[in-house]
VOPADO-586834 format. One record per atom (N, C-alpha, C): residue number from 0; residue in one letter; x, y, z. Coordinates in Angstrom, 3 decimals. Layout:
N
{pos: NUM code: A px: X py: Y pz: Z}
...
This chain:
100
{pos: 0 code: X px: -51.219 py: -70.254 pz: -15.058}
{pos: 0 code: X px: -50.721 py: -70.257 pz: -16.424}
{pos: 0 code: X px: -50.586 py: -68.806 pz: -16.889}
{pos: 1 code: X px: -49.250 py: -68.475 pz: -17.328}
{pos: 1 code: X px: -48.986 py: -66.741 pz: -17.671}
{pos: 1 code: X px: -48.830 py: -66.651 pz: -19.264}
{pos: 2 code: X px: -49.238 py: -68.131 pz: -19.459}
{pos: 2 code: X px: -48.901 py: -67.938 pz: -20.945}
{pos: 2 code: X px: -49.315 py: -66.963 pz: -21.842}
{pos: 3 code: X px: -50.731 py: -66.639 pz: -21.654}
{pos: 3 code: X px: -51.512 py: -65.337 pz: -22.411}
{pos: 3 code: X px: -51.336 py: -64.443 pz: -21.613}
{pos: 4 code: X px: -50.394 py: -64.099 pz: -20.532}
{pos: 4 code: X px: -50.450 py: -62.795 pz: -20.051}
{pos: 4 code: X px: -50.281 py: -61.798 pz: -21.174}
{pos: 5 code: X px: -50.511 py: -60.462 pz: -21.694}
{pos: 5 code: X px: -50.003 py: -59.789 pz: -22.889}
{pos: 5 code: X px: -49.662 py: -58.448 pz: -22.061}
{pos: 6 code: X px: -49.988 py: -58.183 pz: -20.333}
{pos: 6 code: X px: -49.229 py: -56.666 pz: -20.041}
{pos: 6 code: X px: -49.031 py: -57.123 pz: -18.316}
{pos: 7 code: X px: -47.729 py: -56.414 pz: -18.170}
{pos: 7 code: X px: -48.218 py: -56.705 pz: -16.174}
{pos: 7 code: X px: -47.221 py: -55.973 pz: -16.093}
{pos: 8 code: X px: -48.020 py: -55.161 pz: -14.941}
{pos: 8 code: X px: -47.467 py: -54.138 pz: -14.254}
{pos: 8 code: X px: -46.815 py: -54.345 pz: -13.112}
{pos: 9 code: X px: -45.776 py: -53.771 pz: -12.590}
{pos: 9 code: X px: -44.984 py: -53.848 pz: -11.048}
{pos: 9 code: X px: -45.194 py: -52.902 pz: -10.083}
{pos: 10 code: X px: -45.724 py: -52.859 pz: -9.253}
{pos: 10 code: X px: -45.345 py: -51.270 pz: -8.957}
{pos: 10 code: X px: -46.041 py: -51.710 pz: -6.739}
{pos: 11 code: X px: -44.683 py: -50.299 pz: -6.801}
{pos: 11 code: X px: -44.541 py: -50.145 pz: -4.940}
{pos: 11 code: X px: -44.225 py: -51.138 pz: -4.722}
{pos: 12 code: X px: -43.183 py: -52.898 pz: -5.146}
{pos: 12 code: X px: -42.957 py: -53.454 pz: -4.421}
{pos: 12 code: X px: -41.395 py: -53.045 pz: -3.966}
{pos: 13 code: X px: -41.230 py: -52.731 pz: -2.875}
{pos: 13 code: X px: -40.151 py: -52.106 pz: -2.012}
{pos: 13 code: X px: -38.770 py: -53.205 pz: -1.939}
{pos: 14 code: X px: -39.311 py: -54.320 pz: -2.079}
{pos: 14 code: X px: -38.377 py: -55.773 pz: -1.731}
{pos: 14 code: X px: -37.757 py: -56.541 pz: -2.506}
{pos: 15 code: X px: -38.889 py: -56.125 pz: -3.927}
{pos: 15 code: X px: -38.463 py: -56.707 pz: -5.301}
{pos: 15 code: X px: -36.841 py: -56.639 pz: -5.417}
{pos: 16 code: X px: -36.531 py: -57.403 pz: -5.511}
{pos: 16 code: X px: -34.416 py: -57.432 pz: -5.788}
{pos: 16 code: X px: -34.778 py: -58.083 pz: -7.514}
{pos: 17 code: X px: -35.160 py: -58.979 pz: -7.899}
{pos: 17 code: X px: -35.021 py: -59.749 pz: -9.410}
{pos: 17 code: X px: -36.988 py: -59.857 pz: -10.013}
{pos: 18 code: X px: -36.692 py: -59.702 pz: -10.890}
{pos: 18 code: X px: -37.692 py: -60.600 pz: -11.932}
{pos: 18 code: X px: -37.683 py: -61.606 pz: -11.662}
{pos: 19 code: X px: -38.816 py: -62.578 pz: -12.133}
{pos: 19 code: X px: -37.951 py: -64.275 pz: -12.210}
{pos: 19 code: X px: -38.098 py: -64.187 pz: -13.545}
{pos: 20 code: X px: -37.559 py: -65.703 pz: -14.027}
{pos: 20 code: X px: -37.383 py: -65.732 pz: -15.022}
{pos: 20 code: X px: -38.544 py: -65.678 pz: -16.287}
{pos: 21 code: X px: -38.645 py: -65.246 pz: -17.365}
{pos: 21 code: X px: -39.933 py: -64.962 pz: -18.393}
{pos: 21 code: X px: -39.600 py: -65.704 pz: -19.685}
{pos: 22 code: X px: -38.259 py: -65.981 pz: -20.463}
{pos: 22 code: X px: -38.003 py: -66.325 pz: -21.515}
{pos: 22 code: X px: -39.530 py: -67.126 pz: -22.406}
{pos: 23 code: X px: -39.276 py: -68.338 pz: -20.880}
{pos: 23 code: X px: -40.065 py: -69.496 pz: -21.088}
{pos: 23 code: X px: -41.737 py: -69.276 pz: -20.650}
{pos: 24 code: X px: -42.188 py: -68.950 pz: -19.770}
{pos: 24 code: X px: -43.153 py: -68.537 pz: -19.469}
{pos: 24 code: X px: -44.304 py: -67.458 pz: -19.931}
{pos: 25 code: X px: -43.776 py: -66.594 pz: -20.452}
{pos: 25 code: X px: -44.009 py: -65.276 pz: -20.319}
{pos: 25 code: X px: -44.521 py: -65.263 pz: -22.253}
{pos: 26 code: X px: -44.578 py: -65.995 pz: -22.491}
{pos: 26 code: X px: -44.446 py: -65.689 pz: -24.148}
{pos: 26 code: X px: -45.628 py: -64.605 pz: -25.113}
{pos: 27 code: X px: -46.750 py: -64.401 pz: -24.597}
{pos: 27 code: X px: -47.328 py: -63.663 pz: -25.061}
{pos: 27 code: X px: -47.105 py: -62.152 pz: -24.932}
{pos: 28 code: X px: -46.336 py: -62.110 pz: -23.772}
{pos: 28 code: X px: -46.148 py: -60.524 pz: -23.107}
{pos: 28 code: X px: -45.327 py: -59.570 pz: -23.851}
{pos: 29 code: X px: -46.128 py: -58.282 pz: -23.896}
{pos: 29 code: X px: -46.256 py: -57.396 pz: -24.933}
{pos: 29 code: X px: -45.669 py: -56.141 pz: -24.249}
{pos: 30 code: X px: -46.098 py: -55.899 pz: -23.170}
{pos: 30 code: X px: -46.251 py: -54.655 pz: -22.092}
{pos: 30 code: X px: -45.601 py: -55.051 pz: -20.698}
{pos: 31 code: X px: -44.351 py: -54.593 pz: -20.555}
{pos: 31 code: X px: -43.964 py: -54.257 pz: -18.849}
{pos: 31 code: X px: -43.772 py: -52.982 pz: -18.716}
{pos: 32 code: X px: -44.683 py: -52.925 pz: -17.735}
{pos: 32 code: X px: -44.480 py: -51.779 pz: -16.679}
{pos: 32 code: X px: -43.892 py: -51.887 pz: -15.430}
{pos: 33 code: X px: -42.188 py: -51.265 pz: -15.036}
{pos: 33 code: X px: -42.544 py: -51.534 pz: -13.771}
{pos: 33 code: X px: -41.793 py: -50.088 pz: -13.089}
{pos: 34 code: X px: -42.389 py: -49.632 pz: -11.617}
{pos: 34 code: X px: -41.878 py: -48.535 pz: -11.283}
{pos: 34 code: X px: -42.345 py: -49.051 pz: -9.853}
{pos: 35 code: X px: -41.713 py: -47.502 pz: -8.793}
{pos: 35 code: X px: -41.297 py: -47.621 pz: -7.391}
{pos: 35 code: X px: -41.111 py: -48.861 pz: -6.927}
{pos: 36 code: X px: -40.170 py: -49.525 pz: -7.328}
{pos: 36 code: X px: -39.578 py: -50.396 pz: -7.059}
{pos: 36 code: X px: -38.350 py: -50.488 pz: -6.812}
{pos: 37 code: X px: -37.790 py: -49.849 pz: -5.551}
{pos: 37 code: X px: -36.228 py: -49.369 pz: -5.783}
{pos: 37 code: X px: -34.681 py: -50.133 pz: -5.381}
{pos: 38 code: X px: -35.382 py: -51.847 pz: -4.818}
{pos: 38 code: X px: -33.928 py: -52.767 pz: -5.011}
{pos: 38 code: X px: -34.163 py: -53.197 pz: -6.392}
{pos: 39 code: X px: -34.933 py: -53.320 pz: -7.047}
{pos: 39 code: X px: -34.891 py: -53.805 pz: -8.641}
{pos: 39 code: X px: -33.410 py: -52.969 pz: -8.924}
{pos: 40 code: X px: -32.615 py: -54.458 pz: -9.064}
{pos: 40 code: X px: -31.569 py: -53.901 pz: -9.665}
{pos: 40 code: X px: -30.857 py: -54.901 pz: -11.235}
{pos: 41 code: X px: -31.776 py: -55.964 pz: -11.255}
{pos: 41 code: X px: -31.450 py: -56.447 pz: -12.343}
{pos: 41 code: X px: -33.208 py: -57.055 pz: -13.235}
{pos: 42 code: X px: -32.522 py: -57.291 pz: -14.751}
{pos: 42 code: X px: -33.988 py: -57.998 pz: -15.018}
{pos: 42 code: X px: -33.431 py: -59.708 pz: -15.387}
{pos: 43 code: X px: -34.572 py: -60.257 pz: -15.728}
{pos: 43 code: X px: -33.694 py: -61.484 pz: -15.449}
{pos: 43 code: X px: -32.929 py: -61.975 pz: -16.443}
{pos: 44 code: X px: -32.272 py: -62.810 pz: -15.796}
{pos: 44 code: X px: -30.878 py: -63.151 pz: -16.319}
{pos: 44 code: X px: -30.839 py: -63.440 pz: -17.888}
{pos: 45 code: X px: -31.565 py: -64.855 pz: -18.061}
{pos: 45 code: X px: -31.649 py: -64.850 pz: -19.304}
{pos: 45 code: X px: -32.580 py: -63.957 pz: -20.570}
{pos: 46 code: X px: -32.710 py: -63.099 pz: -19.775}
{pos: 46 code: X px: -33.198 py: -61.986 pz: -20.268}
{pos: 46 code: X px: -34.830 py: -61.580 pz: -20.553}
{pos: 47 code: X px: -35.126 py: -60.705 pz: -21.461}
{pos: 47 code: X px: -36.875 py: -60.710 pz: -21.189}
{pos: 47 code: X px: -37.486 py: -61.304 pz: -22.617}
{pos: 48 code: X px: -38.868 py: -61.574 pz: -23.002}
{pos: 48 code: X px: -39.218 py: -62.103 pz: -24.132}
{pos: 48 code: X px: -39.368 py: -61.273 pz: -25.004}
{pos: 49 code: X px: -39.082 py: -62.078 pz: -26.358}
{pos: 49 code: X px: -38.989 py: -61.557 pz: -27.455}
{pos: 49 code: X px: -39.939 py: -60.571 pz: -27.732}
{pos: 50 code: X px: -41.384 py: -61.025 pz: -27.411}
{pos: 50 code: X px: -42.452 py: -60.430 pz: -27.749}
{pos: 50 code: X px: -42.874 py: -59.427 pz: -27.327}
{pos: 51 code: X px: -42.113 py: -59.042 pz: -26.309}
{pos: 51 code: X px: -41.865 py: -57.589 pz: -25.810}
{pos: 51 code: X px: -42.220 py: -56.225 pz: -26.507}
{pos: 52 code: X px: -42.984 py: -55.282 pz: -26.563}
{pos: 52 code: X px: -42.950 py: -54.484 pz: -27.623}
{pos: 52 code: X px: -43.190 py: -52.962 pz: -26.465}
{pos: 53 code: X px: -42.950 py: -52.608 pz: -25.187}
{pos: 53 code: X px: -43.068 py: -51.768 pz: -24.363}
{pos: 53 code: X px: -42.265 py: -51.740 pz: -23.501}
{pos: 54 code: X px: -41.314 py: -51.267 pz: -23.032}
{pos: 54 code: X px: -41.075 py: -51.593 pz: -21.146}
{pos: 54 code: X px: -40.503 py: -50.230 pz: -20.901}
{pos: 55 code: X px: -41.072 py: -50.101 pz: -19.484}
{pos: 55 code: X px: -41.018 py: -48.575 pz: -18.917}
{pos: 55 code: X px: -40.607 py: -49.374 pz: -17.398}
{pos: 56 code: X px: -39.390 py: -48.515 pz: -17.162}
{pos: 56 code: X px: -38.650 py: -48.498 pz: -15.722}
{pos: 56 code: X px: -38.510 py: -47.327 pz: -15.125}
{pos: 57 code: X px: -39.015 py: -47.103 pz: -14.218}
{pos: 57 code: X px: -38.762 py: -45.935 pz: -13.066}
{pos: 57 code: X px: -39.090 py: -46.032 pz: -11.573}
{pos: 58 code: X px: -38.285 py: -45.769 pz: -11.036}
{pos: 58 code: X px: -38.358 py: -45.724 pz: -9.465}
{pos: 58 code: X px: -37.275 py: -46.841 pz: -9.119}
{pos: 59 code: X px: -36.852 py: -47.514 pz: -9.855}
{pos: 59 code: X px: -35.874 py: -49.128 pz: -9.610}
{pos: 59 code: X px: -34.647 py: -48.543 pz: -8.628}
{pos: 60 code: X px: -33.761 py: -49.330 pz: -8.581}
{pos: 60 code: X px: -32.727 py: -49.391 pz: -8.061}
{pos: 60 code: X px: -31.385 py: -48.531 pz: -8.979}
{pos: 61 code: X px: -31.162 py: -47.430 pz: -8.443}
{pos: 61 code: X px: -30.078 py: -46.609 pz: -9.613}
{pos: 61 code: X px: -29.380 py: -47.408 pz: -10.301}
{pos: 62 code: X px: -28.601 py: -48.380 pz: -10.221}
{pos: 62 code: X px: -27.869 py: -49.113 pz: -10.589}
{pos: 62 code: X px: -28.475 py: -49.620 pz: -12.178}
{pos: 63 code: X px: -29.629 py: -50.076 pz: -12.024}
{pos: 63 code: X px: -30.777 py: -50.490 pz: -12.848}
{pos: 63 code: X px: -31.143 py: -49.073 pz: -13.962}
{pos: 64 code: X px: -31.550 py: -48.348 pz: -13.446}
{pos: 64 code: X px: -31.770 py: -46.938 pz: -13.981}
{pos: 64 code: X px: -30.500 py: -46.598 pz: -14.788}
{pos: 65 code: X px: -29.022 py: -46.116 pz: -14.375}
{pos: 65 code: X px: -28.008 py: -45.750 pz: -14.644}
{pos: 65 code: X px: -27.455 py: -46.332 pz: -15.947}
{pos: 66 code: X px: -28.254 py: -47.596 pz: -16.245}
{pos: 66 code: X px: -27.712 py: -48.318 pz: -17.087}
{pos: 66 code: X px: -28.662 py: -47.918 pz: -18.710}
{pos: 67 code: X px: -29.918 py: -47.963 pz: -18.282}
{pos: 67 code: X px: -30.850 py: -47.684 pz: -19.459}
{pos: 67 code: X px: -30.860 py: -45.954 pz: -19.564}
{pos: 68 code: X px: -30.091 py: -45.261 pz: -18.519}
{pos: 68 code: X px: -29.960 py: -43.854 pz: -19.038}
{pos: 68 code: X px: -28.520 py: -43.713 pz: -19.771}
{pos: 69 code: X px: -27.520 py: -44.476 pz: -19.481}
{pos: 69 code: X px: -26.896 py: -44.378 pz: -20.541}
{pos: 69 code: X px: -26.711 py: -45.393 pz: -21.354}
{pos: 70 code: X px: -27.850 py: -46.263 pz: -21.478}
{pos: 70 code: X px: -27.889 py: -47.002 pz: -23.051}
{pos: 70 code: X px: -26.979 py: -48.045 pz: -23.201}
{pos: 71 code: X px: -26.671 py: -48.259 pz: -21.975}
{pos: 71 code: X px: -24.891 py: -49.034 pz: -21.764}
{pos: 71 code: X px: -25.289 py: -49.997 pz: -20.666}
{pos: 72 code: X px: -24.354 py: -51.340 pz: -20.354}
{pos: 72 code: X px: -24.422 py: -52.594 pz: -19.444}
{pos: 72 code: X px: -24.757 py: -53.525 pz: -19.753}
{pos: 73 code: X px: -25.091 py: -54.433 pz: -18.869}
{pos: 73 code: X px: -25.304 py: -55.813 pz: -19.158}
{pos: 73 code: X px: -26.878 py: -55.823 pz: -19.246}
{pos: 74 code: X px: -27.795 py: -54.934 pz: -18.414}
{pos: 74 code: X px: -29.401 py: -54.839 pz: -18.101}
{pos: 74 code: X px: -29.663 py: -54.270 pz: -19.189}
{pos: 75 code: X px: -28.944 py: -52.989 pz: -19.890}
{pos: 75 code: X px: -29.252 py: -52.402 pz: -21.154}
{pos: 75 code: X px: -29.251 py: -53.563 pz: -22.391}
{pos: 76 code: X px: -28.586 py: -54.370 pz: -22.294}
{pos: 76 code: X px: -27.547 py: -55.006 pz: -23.102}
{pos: 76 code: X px: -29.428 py: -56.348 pz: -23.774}
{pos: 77 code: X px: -29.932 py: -56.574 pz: -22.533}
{pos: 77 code: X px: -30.652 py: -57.727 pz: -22.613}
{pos: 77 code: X px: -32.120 py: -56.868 pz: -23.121}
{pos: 78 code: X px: -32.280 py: -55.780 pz: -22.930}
{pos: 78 code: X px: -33.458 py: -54.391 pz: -23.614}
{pos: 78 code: X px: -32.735 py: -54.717 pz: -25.030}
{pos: 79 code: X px: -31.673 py: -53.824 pz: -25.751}
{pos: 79 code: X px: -31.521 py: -54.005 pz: -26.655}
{pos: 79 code: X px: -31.101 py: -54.886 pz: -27.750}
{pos: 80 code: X px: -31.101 py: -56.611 pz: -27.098}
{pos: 80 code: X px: -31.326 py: -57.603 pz: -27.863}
{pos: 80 code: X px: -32.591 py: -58.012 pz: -28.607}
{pos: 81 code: X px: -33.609 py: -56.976 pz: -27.956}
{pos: 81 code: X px: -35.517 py: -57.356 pz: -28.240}
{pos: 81 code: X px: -35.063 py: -56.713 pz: -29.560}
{pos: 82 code: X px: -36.360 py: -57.544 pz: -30.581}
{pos: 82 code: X px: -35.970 py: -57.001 pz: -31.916}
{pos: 82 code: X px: -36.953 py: -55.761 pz: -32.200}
{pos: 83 code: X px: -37.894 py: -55.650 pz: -31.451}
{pos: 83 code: X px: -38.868 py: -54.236 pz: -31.540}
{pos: 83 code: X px: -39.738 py: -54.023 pz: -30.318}
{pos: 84 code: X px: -38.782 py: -53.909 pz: -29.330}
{pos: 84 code: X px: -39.298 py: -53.056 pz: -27.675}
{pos: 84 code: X px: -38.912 py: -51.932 pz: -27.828}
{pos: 85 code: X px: -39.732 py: -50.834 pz: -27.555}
{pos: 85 code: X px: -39.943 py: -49.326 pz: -27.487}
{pos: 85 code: X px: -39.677 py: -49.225 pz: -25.461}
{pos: 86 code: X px: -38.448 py: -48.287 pz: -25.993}
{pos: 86 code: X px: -38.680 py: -48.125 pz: -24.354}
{pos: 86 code: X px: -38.418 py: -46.204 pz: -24.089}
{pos: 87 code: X px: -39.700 py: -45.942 pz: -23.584}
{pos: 87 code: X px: -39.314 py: -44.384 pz: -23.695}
{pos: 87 code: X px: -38.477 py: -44.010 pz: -22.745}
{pos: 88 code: X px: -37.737 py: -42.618 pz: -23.045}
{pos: 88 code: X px: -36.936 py: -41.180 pz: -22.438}
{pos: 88 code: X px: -37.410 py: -40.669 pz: -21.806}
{pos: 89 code: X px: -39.381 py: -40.927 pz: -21.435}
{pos: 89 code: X px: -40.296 py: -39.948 pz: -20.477}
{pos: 89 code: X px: -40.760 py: -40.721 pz: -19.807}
{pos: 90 code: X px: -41.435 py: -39.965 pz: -18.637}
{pos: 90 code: X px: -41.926 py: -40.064 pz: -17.564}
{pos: 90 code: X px: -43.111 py: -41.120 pz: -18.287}
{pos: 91 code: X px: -43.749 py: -41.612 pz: -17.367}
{pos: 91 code: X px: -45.174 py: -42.578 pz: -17.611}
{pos: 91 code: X px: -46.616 py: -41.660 pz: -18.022}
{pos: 92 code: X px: -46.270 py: -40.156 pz: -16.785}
{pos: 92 code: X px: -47.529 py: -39.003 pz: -17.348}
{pos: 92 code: X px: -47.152 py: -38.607 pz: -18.664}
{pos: 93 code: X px: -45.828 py: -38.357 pz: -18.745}
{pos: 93 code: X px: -46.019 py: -37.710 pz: -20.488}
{pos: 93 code: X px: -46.551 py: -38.598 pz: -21.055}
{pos: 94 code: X px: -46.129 py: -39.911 pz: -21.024}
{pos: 94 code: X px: -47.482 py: -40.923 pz: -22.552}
{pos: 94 code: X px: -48.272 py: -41.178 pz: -22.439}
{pos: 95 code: X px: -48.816 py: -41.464 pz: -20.929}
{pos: 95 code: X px: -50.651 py: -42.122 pz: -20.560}
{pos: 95 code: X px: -51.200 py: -41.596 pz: -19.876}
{pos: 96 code: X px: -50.700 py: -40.732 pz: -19.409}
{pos: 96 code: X px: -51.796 py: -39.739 pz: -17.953}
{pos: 96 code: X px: -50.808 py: -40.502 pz: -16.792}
{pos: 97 code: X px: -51.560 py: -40.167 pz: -16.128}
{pos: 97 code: X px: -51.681 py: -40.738 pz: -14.383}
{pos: 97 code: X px: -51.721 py: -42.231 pz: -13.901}
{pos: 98 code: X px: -50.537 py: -43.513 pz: -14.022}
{pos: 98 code: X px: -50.426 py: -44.612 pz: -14.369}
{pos: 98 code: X px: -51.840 py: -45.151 pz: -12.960}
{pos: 99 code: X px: -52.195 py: -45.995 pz: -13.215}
{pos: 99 code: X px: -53.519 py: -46.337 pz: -12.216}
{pos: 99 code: X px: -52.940 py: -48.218 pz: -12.327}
């Protein structure tokens, strides 16, 4: 049950291609993190939950990247439908230290 998940992190999976889906599942989640993950090239389809209030991408698949650096696409498109997700311009050390 992921229902109270409220943060989950991704990280070094090399194989990752998709998210699955969160709309429905995922409802408490507050915090994604995900990095070195570099076929991540989409998030999922019907997009991520509302309750979203964090998400940090780095290391993904350029394609994925290219899109939230210029603020533009269909992957950008489903980020900026959240009505108050913060997604920073910096690295993970500039806001928290050394991600663990």
């Amino acid at each position: 049950d992921l229902s109270f998940l409220s943060k989950l992190v991704v990280r070094n999976c090399m194989k990752l291609m998709a998210l699955p889906q969160m709309v429905v599942s995922f409802f408490s989640l507050r915090v994604m993190i995900i990095y070195s993950c570099p076929e991540l090239v989409s998030l999922p389809e019907e997009g991520l939950p509302v309750t979203l209030n964090f998400l940090y991408l780095n290391g993904c698949h350029p394609l994925l990247e290219e899109q939230f650096d210029l603020k533009y696409g269909i992957e950008w498109e489903k980020y900026a439908s959240l009505p108050s997700c913060f997604y920073p311009d910096k690295s993970m050390e500039d806001i928290q230290g050394n991600p663990s």
